[in-house]
C-alpha positions, 0 to 999 in steps of 0.5 A, a space after each residue: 293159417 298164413 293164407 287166411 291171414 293175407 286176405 285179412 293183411 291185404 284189406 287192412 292194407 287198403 283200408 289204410 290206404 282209402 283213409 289215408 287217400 281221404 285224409 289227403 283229399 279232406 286236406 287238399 280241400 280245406 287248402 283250397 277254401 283257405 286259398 279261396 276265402 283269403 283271395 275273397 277278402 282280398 278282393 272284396 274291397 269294400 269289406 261287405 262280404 259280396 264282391 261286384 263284378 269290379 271287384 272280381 275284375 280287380 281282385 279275382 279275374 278268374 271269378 270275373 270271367 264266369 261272373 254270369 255263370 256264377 251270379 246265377 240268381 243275377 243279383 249283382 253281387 257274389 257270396 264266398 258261398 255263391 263261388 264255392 257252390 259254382 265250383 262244387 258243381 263245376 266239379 261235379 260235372 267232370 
């Protein structure tokens, strides 16, 4: 009986872990869009919900040195969702 109980034991154990595991990750994540919306607003000078490559240059040097690679549709301007979708998939590649 107690051998057929380990293997039971064992994947409650890792199951635990796995969404212990995701519930760290989901948290991490909700951080970073906090940390990433506030140094947006910060940022975004003009209060337009867009920041111009001076704004990122003043507010969000990070973003203003991959400005173009951001602004793939070169409008001249950045959404919070233009960054957060160009990090998604800078993520994605590693």
């Amino acid at each position: 009986m107690t051998r057929r109980l380990f293997p039971l034991s064992l994947g409650l154990l890792l199951a635990s872990v796995a969404t212990t595991t995701q519930a760290m990750e989901d948290s991490r994540l909700q951080r970073i869009q906090e940390e990433l919306q506030q140094r947006f607003t910060k940022a975004d000078t003009n209060h337009d919900g867009l920041l111009s490559r001076e704004e990122a240059k003043d507010g969000m040097p990070r973003v203003y040195k991959r400005y173009d690679d951001i602004d793939s549709q070169q409008s001249g301007s950045l959404s919070l969702e233009d960054i957060t979708r160009y990090l998604v998939q800078q993520r994605d590649k590693h």
